[in-house]
ZANUVO-706907 format. One record per residue (C-alpha): residue number from 1; residue in three letters; chain; z, y, x. Coordinates in Angstrom, 3 decimals. Layout:
# residues N
- NUM / ALA / A / Z / Y / X
...
END
This chain:
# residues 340
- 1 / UNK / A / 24.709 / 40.074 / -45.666
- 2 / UNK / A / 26.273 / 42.876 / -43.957
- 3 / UNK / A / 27.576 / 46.393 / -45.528
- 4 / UNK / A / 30.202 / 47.410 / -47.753
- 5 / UNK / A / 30.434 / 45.694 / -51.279
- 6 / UNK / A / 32.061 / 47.874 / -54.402
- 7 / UNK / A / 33.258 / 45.144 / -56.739
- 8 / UNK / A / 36.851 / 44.072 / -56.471
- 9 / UNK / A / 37.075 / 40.573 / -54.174
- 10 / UNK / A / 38.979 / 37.388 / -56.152
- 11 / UNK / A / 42.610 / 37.148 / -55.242
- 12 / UNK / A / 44.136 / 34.352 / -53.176
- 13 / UNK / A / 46.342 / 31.785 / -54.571
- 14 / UNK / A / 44.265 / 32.434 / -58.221
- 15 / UNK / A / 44.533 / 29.325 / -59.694
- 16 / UNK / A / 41.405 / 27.665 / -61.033
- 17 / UNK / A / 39.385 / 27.852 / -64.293
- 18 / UNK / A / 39.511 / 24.759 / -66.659
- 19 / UNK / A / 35.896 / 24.303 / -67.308
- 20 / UNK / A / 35.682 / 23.385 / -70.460
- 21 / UNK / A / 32.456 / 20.564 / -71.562
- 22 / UNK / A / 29.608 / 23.352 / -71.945
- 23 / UNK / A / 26.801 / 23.107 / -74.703
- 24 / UNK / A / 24.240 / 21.930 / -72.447
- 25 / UNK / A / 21.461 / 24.348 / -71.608
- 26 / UNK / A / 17.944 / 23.722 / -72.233
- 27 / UNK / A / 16.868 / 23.222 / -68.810
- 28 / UNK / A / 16.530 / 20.624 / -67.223
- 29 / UNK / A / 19.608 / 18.171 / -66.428
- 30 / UNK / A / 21.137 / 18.684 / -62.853
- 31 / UNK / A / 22.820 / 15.678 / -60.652
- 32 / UNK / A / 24.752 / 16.365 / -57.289
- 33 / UNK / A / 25.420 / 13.902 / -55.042
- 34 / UNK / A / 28.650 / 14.179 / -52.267
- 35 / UNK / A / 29.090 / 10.777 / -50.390
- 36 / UNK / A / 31.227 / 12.982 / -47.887
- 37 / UNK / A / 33.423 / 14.743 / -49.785
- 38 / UNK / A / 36.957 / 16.550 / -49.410
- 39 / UNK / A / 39.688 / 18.623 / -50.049
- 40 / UNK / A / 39.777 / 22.263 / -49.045
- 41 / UNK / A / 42.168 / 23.831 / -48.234
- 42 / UNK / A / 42.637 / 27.539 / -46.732
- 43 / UNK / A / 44.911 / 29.860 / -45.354
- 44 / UNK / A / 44.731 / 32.938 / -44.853
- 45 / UNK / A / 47.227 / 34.514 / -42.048
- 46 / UNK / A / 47.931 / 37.212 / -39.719
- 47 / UNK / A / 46.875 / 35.679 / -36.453
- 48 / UNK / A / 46.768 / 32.609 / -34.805
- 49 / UNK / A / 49.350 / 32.371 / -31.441
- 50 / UNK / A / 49.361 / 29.255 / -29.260
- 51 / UNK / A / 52.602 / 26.820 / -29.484
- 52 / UNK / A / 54.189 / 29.209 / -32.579
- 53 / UNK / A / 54.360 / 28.513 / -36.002
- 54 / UNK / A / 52.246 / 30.727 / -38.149
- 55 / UNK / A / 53.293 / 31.747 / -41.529
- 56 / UNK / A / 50.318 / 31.662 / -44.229
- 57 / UNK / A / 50.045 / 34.465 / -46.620
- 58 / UNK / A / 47.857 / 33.122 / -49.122
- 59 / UNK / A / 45.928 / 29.920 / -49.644
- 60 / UNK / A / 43.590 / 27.833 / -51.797
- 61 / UNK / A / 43.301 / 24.569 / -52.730
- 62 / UNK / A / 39.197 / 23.541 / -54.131
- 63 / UNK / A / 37.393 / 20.526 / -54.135
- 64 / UNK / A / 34.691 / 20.598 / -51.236
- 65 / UNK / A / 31.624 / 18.829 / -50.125
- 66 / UNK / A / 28.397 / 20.394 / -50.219
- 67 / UNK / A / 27.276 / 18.773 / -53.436
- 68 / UNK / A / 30.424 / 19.424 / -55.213
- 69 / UNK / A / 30.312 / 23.076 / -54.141
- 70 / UNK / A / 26.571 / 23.091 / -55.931
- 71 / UNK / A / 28.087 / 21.823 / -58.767
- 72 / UNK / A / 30.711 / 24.296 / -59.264
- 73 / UNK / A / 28.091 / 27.230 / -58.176
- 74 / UNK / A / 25.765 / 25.859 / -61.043
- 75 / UNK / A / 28.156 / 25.760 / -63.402
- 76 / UNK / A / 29.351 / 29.332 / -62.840
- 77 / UNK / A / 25.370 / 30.142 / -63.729
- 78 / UNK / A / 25.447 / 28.457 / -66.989
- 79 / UNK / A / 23.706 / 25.603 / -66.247
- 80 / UNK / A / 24.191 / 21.618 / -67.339
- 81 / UNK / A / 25.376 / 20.020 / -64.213
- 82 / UNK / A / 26.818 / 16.615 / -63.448
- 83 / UNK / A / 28.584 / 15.515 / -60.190
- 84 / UNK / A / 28.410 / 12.179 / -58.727
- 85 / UNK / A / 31.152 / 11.775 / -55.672
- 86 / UNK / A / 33.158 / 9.137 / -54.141
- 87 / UNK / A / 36.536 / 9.217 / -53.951
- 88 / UNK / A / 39.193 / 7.551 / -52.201
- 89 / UNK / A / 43.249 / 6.942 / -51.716
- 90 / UNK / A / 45.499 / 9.564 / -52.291
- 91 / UNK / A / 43.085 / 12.458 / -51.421
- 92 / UNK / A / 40.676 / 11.368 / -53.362
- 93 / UNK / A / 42.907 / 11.292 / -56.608
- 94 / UNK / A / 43.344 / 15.027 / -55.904
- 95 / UNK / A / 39.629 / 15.636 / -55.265
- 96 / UNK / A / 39.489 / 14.291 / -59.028
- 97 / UNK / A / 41.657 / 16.542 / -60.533
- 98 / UNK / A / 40.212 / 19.364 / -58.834
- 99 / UNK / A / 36.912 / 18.432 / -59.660
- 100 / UNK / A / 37.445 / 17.980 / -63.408
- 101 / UNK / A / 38.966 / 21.576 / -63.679
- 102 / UNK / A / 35.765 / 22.909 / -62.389
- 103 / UNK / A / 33.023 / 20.893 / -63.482
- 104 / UNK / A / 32.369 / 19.858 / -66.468
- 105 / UNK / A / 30.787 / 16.016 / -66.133
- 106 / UNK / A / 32.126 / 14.501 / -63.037
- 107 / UNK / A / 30.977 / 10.850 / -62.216
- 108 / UNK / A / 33.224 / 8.916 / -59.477
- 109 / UNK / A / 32.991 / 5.851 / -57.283
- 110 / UNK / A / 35.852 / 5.048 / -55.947
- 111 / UNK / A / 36.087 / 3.318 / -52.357
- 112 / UNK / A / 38.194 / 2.008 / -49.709
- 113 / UNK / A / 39.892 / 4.371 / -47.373
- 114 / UNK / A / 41.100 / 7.826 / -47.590
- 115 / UNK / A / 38.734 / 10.733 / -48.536
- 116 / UNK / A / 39.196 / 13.672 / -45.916
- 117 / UNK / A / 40.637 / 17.691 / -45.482
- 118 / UNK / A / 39.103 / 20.315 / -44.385
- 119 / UNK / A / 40.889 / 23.126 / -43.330
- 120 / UNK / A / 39.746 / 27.182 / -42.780
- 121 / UNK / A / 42.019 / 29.802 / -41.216
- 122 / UNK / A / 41.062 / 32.958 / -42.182
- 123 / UNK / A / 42.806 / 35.339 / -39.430
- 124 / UNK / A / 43.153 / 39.365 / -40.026
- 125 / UNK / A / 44.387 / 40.118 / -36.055
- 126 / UNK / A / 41.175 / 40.078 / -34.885
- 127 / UNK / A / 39.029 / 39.298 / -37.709
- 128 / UNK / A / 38.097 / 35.599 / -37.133
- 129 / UNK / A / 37.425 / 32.136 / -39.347
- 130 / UNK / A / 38.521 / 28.786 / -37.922
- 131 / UNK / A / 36.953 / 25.153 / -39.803
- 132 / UNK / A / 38.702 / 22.017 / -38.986
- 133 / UNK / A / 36.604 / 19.209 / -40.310
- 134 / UNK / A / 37.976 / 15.828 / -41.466
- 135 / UNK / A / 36.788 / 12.498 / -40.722
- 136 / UNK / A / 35.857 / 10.632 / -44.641
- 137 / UNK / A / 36.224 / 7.016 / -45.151
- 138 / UNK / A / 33.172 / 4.515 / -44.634
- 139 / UNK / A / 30.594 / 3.613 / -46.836
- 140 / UNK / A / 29.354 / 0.016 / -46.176
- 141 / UNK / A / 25.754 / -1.442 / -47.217
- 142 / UNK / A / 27.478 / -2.703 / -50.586
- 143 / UNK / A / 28.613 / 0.183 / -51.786
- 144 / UNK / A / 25.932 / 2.353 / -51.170
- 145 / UNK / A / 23.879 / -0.212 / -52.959
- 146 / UNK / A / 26.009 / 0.343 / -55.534
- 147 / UNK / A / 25.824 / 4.238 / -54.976
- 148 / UNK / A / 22.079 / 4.341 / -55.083
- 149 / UNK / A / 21.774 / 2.092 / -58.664
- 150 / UNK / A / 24.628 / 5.174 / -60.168
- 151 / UNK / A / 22.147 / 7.553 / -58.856
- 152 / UNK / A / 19.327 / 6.125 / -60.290
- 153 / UNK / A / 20.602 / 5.598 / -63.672
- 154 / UNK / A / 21.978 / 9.038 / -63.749
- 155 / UNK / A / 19.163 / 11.000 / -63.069
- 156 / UNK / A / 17.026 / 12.474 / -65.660
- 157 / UNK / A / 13.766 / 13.798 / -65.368
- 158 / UNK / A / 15.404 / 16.758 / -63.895
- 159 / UNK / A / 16.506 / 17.688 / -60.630
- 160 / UNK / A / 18.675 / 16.020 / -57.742
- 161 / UNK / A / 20.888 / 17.545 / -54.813
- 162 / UNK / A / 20.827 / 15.939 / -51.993
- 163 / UNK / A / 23.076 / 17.642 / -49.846
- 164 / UNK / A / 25.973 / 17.881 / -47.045
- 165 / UNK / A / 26.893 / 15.200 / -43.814
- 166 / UNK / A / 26.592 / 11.412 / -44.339
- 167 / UNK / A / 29.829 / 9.280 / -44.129
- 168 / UNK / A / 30.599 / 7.188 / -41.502
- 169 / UNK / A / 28.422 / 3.829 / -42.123
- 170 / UNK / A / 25.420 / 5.631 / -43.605
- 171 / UNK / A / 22.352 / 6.170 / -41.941
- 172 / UNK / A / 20.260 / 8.510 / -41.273
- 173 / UNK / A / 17.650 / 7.124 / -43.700
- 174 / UNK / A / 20.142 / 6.996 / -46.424
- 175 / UNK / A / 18.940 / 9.930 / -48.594
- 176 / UNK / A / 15.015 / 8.949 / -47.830
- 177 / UNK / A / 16.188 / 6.074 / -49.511
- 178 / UNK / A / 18.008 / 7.371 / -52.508
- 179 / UNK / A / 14.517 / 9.746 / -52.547
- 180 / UNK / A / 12.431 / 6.478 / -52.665
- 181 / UNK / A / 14.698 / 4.786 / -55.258
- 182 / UNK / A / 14.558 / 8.036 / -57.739
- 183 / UNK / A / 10.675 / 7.796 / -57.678
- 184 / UNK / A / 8.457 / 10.792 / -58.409
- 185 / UNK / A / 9.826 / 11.653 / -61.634
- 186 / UNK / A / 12.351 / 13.105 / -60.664
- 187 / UNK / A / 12.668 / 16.589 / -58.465
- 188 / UNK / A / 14.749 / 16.436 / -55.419
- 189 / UNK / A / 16.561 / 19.195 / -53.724
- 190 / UNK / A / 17.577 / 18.777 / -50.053
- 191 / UNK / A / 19.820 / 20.684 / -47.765
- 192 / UNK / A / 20.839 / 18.968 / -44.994
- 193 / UNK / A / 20.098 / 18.718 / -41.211
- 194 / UNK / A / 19.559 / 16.700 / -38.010
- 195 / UNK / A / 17.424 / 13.214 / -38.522
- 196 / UNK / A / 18.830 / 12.962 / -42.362
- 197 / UNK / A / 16.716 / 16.128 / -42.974
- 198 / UNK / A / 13.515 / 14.547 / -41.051
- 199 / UNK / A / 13.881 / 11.364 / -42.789
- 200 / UNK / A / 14.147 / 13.340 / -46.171
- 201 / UNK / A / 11.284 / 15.262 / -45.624
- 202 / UNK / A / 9.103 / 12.491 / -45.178
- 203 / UNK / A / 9.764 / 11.493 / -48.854
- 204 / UNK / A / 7.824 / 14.873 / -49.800
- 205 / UNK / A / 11.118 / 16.803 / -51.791
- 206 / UNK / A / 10.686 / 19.262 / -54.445
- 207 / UNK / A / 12.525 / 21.604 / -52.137
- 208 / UNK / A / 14.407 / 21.978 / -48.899
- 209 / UNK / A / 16.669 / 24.579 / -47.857
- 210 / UNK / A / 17.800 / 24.729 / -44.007
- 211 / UNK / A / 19.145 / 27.456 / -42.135
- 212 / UNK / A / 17.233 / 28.989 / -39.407
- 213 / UNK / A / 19.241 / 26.717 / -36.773
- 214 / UNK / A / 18.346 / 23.333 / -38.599
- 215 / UNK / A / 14.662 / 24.432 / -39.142
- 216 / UNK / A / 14.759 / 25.090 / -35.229
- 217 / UNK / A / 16.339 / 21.939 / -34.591
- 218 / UNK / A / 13.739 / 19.986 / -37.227
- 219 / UNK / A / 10.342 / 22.034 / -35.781
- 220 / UNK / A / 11.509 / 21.560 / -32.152
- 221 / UNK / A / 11.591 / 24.945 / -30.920
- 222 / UNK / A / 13.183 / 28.335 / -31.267
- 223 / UNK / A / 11.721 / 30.781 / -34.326
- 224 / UNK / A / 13.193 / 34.556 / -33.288
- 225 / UNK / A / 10.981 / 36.094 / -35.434
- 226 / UNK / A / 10.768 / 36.409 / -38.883
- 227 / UNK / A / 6.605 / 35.833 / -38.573
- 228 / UNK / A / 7.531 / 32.629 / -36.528
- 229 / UNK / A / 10.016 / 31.375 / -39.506
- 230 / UNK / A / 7.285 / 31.970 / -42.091
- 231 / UNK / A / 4.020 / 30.549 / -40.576
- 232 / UNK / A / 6.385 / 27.285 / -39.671
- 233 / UNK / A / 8.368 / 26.772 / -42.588
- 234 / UNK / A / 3.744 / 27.694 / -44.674
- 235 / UNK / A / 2.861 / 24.415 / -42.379
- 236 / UNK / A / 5.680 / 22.006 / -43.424
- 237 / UNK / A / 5.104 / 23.117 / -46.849
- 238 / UNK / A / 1.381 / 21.962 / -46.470
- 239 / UNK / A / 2.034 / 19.146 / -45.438
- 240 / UNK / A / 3.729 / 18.027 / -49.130
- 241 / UNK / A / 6.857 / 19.773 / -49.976
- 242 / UNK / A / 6.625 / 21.472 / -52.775
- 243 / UNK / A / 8.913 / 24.350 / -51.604
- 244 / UNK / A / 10.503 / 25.083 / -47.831
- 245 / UNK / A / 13.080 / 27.784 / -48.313
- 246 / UNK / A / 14.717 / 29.122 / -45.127
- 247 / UNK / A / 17.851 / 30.971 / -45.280
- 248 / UNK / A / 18.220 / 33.810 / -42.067
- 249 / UNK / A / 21.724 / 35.242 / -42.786
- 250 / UNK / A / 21.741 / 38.723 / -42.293
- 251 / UNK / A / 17.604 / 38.422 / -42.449
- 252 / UNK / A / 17.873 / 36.982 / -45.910
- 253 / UNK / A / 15.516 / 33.880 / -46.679
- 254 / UNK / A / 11.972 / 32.987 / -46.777
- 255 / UNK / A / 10.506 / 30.577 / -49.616
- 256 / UNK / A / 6.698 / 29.275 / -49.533
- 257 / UNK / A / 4.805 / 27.650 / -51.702
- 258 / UNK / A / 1.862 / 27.060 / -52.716
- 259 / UNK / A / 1.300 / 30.432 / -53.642
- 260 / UNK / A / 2.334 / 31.971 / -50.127
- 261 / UNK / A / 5.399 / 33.169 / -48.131
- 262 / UNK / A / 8.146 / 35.503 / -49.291
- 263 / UNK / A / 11.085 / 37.024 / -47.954
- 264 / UNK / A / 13.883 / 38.965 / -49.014
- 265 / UNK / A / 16.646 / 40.886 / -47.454
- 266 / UNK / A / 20.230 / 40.155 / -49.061
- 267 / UNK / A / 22.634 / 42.508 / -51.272
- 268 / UNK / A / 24.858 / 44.084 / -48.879
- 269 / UNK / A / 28.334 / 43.172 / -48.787
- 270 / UNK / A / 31.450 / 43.071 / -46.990
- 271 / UNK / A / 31.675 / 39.377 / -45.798
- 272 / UNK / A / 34.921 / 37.792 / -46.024
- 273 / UNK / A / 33.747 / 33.919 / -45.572
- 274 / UNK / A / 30.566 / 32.520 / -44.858
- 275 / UNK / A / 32.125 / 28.653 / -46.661
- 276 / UNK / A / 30.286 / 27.443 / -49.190
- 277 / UNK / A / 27.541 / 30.320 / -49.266
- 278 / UNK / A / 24.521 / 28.467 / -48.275
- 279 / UNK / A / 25.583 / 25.773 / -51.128
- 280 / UNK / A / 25.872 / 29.017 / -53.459
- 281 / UNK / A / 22.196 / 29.681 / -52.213
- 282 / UNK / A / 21.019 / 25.988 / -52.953
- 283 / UNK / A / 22.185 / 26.563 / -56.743
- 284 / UNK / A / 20.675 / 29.902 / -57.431
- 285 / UNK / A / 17.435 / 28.115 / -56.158
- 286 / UNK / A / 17.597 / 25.886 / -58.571
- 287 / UNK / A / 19.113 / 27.603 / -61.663
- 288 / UNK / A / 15.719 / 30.333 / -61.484
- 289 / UNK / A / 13.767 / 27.174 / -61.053
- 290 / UNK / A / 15.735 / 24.815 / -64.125
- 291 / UNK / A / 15.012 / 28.033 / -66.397
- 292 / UNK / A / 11.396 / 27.706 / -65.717
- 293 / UNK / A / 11.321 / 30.746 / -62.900
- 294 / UNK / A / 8.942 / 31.310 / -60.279
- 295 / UNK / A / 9.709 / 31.693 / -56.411
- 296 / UNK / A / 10.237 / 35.206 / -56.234
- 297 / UNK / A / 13.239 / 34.579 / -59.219
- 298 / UNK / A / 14.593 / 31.747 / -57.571
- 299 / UNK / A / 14.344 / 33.819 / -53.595
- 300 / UNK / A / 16.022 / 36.667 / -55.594
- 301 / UNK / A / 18.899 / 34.331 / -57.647
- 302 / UNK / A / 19.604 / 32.429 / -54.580
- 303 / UNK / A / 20.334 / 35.312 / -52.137
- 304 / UNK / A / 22.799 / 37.246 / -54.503
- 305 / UNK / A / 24.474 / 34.075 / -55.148
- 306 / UNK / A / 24.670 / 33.253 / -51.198
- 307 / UNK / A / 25.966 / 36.925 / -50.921
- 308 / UNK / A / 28.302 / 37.204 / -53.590
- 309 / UNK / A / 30.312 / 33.884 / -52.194
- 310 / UNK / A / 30.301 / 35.085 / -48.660
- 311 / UNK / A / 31.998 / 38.073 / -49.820
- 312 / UNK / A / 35.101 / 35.817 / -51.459
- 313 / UNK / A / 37.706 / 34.704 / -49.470
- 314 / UNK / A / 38.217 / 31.084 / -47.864
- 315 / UNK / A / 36.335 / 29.031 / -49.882
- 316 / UNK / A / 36.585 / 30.238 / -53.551
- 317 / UNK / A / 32.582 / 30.895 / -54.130
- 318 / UNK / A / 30.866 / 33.892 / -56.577
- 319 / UNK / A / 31.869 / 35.171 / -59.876
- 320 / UNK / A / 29.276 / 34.003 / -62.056
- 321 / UNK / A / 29.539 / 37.728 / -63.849
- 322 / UNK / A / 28.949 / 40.213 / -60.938
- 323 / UNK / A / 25.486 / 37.701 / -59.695
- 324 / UNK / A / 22.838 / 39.487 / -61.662
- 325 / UNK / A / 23.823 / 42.621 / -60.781
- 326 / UNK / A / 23.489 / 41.937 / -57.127
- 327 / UNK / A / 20.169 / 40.033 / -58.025
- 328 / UNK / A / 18.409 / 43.158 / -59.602
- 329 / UNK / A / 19.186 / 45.124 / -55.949
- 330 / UNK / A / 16.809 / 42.235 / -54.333
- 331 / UNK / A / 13.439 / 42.943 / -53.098
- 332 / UNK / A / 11.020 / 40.477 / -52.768
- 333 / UNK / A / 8.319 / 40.552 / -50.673
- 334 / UNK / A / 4.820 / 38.657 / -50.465
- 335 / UNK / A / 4.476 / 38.132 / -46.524
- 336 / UNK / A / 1.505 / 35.895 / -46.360
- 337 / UNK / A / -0.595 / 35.053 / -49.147
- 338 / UNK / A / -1.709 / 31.015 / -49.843
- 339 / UNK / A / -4.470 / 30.253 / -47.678
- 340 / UNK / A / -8.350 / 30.535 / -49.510
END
């Protein structure tokens, strides 16, 4: 993602949308999950000086977690999404009224504790981001029994998002299980990284998207080239998932299948913040997928919706109306063909 983009950038301090309830769309339904959510918040400033008070010029306020950030991505493409999250104390009566301005069929457990901040400083004097990540209340064995039956009973024969960190008290098995408990009818997205992505994987997903750091860190050793990404990320998909989709940053993304490996270079644009893009990814992904695309759609959908929210500020993601535009400019690429 890297050149100069033409269309005008969001402002700061925008307030926003009310999502209205949408007539849903005839794909498929659409559940998130966030058991670690939070409240964003981001300023945007001059620089930052040691022991001095610094004087914001702009900020935002937006719910965050990566399934919640899905959620609002998906329902900036049009499609039928509902949000499960937990939510707790104070914060988390904030994180639900942010959420229902946004998205249009929330779902909330509320638990014990106090659900965490996250905070980006976007600094001008030299160009620099800063993320200071909260700590999110625990989830004991009770609760996420309780979590898992919501889950279940919420899901359609549609797809799930699995996606962002586990909350203190959850293990690393915890979305294998959630996996296991959905059964095959439904398909499961997963983004995540570390163990919880091994685990995940072993429950054969629908389709995982890691970065090229987390695919590293899951094959157990360094892929510099794009030839190493693909013939890796061709062997995990034979082994069972249906779709291993690799984002590269400025390299774009590879997606195989059963079909073979693609790639794709991004749109070029002028990246302000890279928050909240690779969630942006995950729902273009699945929106060319929900509307019965093929890979080389959902490659080209993803990366212009990745792109587009790396070029807004803090963490405010992509304007729904400038994606396709930034889509057609995609090229996609067949780089190895499905084995005979």
């Amino acid at each position: 993602m890297k050149g100069r983009k033409t269309m005008k950038i969001a402002a700061w301090n925008t307030p926003a949308r009310r999502i209205d309830p949408m007539t849903p769309s005839p794909a498929p339904r659409v559940l998130t999950l966030t058991l670690n959510p939070s409240v964003d918040i981001s300023y945007e400033i001059d620089r930052l000086v040691e022991d001095r008070k610094v004087h914001a010029s702009a900020y935002r306020l937006d719910p965050g977690g990566n399934g919640i950030n899905v959620a609002r991505a998906l329902t900036r493409l049009h499609i039928a999404v509902h949000a499960f999250f937990v939510a707790a104390g104070e914060t988390g009566a904030l994180l639900e009224h942010l959420v229902a301005k946004q998205i249009a069929n929330p779902h909330c457990r509320h638990i014990a504790g106090e659900t965490r901040i996250n905070v980006t400083i976007e600094a001008r004097n030299p160009r620099a981001q800063y993320e200071v990540i909260g700590v999110g209340p625990t989830i004991d064995d009770t609760t996420l029994d309780a979590i898992v039956g919501d889950v279940v009973a919420l899901a359609d024969d549609g797809y799930v998002v699995l996606t962002g960190s586990l909350p203190p008290g959850a293990s690393a098995g915890t979305y294998n299980r959630i996996m296991r408990a959905l059964g095959p009818r439904v398909r499961v997205v997963v983004d995540m990284q570390g163990e919880a992505l091994a685990r995940a994987i072993e429950a054969k997903p629908f389709l995982i998207k890691p970065n090229r750091y987390e695919f590293e860190e899951f094959v157990g050793r360094a892929l510099p080239t794009l030839d190493d990404v693909q013939r890796e990320a061709r062997a995990l998909q034979a082994t069972g998932v249906t779709h291993v989709c690799v984002s590269l940053g400025a390299d774009g993304a590879v997606l195989a299948d059963a079909q073979g490996v693609r790639h794709a270079w991004p749109p070029q644009v002028d990246v302000q913040s890279t928050v909240g893009a690779g969630d942006s990814m995950v729902a273009g992904l699945i929106a060319a997928f929900a509307q019965g695309g093929g890979s080389a759609q959902a490659l080209r959908l993803g990366l212009a919706c990745g792109s587009a929210t790396a070029a807004q500020p803090g963490t405010e993601l992509f304007d729904g109306a400038e994606v396709q535009a930034l889509a057609a400019g995609v090229d996609v690429r067949l780089l190895a063909p499905a084995p005979p």
